[in-house]
GUPA-189722 format. One record per residue (C-alpha): x, y negated, z. Coordinates in nm, 4 decimals. Layout:
N
px,py,pz
X,Y,Z
...
This chain:
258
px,py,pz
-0.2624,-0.5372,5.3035
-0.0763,-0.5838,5.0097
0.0944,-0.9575,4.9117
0.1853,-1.1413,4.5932
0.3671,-1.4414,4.6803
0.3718,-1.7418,4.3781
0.5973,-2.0070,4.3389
0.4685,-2.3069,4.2092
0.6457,-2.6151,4.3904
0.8944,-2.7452,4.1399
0.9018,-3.0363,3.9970
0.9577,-2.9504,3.6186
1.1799,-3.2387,3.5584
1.2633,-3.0793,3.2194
0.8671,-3.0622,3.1114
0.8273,-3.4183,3.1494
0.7921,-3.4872,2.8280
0.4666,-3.2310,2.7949
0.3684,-3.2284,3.1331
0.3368,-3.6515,3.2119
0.2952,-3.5332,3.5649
0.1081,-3.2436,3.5643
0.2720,-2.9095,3.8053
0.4917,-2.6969,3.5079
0.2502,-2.4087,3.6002
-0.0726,-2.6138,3.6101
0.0267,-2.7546,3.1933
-0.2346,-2.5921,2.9827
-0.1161,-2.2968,2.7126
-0.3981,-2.1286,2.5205
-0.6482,-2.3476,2.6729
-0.5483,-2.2225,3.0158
-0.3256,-2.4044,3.2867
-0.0133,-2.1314,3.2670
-0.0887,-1.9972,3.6427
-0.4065,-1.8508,3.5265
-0.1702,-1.6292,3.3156
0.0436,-1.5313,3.5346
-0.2120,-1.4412,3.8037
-0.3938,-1.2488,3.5640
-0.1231,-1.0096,3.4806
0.0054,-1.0269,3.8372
-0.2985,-0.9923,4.0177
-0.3575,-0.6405,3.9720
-0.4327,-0.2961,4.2215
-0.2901,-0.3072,4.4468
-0.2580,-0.6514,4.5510
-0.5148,-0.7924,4.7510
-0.3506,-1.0907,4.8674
-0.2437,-1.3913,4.6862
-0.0220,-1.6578,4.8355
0.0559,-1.9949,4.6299
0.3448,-2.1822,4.8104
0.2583,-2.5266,4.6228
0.4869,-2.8603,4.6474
0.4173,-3.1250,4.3782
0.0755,-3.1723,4.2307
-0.0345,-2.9583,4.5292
-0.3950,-3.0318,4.4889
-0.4103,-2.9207,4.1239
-0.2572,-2.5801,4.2239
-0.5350,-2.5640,4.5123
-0.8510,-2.6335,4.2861
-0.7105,-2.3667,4.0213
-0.6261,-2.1167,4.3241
-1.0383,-2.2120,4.4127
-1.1859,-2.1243,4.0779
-0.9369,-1.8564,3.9360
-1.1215,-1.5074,3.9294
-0.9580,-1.1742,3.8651
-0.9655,-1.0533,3.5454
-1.1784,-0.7342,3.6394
-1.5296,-0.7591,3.4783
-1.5356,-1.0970,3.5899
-1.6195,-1.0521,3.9502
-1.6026,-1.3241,4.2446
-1.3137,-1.3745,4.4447
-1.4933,-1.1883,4.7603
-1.6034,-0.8768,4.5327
-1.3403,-0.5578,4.5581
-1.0845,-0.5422,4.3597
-1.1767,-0.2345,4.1404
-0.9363,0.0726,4.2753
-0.9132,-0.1041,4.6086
-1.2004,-0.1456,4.8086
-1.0396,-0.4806,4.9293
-1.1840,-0.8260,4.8572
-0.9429,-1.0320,4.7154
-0.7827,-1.3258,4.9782
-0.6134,-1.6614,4.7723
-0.4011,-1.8915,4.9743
-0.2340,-2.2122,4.9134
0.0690,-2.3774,5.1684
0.2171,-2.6855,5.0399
0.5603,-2.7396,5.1650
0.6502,-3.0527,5.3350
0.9497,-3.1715,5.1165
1.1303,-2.9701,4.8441
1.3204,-2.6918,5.0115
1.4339,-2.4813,4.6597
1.2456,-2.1880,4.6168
1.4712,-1.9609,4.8816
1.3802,-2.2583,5.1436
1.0278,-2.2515,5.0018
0.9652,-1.8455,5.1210
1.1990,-1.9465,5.4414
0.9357,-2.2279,5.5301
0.6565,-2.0057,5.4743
0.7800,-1.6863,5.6675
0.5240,-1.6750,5.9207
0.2664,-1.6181,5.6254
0.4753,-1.4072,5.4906
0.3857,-0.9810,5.4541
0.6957,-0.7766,5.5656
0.7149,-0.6775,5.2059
0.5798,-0.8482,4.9198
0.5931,-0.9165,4.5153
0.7491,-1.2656,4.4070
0.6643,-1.4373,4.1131
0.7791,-1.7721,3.9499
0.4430,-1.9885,3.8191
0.6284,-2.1080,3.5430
0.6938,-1.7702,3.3951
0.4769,-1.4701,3.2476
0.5182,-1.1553,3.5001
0.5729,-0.7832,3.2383
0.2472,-0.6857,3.1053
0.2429,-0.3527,3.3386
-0.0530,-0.2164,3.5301
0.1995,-0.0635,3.7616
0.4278,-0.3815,3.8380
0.3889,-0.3340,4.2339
0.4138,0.0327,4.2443
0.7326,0.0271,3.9774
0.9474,-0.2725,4.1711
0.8381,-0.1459,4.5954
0.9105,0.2401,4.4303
1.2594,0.0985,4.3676
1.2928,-0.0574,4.6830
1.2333,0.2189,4.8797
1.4547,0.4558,4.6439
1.7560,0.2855,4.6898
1.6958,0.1220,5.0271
1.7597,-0.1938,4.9272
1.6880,-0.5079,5.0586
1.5122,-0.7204,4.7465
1.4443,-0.5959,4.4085
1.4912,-0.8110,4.0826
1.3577,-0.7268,3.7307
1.5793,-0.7899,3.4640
1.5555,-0.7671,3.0651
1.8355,-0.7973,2.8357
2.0050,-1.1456,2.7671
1.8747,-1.1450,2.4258
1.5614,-1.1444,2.5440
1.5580,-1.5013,2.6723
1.6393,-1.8393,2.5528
1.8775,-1.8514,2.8164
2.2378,-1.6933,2.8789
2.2639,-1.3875,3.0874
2.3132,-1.4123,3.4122
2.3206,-1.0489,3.5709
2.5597,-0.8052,3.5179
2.4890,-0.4115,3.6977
2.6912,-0.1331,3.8383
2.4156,0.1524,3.8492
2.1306,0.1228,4.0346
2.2188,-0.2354,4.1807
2.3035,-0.6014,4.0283
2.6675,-0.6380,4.1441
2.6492,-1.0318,4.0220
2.4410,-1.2804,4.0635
2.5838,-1.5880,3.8759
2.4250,-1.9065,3.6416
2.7648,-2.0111,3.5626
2.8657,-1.6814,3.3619
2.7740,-1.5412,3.0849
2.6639,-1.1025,3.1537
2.4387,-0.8291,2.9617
2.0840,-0.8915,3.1621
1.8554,-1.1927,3.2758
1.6534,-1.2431,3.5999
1.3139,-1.2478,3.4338
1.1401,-1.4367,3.7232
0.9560,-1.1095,3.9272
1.1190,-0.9717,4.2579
1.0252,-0.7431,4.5277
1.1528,-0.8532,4.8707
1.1574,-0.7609,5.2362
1.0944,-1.0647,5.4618
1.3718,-0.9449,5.6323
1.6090,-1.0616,5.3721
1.5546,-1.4043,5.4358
1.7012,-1.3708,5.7909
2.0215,-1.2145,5.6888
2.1160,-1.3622,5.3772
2.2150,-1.7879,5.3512
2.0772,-2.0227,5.0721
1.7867,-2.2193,5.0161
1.8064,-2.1427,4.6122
1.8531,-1.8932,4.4076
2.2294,-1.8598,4.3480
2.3655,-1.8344,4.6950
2.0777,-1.5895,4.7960
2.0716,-1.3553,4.5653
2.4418,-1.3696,4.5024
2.4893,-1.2439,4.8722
2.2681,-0.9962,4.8315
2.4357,-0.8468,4.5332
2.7816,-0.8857,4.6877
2.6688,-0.6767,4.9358
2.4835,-0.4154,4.7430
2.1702,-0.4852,4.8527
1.9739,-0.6183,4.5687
1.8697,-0.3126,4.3233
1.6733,-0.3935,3.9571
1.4583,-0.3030,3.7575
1.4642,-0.3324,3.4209
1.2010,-0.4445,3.1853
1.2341,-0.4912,2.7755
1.0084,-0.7134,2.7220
1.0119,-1.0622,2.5817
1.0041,-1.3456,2.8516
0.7673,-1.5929,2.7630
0.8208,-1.9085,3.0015
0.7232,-2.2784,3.0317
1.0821,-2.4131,3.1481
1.1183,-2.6769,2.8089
0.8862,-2.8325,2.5994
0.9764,-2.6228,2.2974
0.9598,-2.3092,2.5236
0.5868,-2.4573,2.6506
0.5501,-2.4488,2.2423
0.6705,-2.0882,2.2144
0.4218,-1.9603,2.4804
0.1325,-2.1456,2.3302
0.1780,-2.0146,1.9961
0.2384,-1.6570,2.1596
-0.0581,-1.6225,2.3996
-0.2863,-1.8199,2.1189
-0.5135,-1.5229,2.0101
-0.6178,-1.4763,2.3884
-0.9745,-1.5963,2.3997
-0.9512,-1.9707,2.4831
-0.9806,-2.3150,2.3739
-0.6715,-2.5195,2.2163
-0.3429,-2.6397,2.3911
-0.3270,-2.9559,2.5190
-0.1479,-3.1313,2.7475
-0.3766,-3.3046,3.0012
-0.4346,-3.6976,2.9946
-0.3757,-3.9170,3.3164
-0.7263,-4.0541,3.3171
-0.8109,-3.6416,3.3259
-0.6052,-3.5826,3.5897
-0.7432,-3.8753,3.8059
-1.0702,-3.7288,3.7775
-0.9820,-3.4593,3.9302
């Protein structure tokens, strides 16, 4: 079996403004709640197993992981995946307190494949068929112990935070300005999470470059993201000609009828 793991716990302090409560990922852009995006371009051969690791507004995350179908010819969740011969499997674990998203994947090891794709909910994975095959290929290549995708600072709104020596990210650091930006997709082994310390990003990933473990792959493309309001804006206007309704930001009296 083959796993995609989401993470979609935050609480999107910064989206406030836009989200009045709703999960960042569940906040609707082209008519959508943002997850559906990025399970549509993640979910793809050959992944045949979805797992949502939910924290705040939980049950929102649940009902969307319930009535999401794959973007294949608009098949049910139990049909196969075309190219697969697998039905599709969609879980949800909601994580007792906030753990950061390290602690998040720590807390959820024992659901955990011993390899698996990691995505953020709150940003849009690479439009690429071949996204598993392209990041585990890496893996493998250079034995590594996680992969990271990257793109060039210049294509985010944010400073880079990356900087390479060949075939591996040899730093790992929010605080300094470098040539590429973690664009929110990684490969991992489970593994990595026993040998390496941190419950967030930073100290993670940081080991794991210090110690040459952590390989990347990099992707051009523009990162689209829902980390601001005027970023939420951005992604609206960019994934507007998909074929959807307008974007709006849920009421409360919509949400508690839910």
């Amino acid at each position: 079996m083959t796993q995609l793991v989401v993470l979609c716990g935050g609480l999107g302090t910064r989206m406030a403004a836009v989200s009045d409560g709703v999960q960042k990922c569940m906040v609707p852009v082209a008519g959508r709640p943002f997850l559906s995006h990025v399970l549509d371009r993640a979910v793809r051969p050959p992944v045949d197993r979805v797992l949502l690791l939910a924290g705040h507004d939980a049950r929102s995350v649940r009902e969307l992981a319930d009535a999401w179908q794959p973007p294949h010819q608009g098949e049910s969740l139990s049909t196969p995946i075309p190219g697969t011969g697998t039905p599709l499997h969609v879980e949800t674990l909601v994580e007792a307190a906030p753990a950061g998203p390290v602690g998040a994947l720590r807390e959820a090891s024992s659901h955990l494949d011993d390899e698996f794709l990691l995505v953020l909910g709150d940003v849009l994975p690479p439009d690429r068929g071949d996204l598993w095959q392209a990041l585990s290929g890496t893996l493998r290549r250079q034995q590594a112990q996680a992969v990271m995708s990257v793109a060039p600072e210049n294509r985010s709104h944010d400073p880079g935070n990356i900087s390479v020596d060949g075939p591996w990210i040899d730093r790992y650091d929010k605080g300094t300005a470098a040539p590429y930006i973690d664009r929110g997709v990684r490969f991992l082994r489970r593994d990595a999470l026993e040998s390496q310390p941190g419950d967030s990003d930073g100290p993670f990933f940081g080991a794991l470059a210090a110690q040459r473990r952590l390989a990347h792959w990099i992707c051009d493309e523009p990162i689209i993201e829902i980390g601001t309001p005027d970023r939420w804006r951005h992604a609206c206007d960019t994934l507007a000609d998909l074929p959807s309704g307008p974007c709006s930001t849920p009421s409360r009296a919509e949400r508690q009828r839910r």
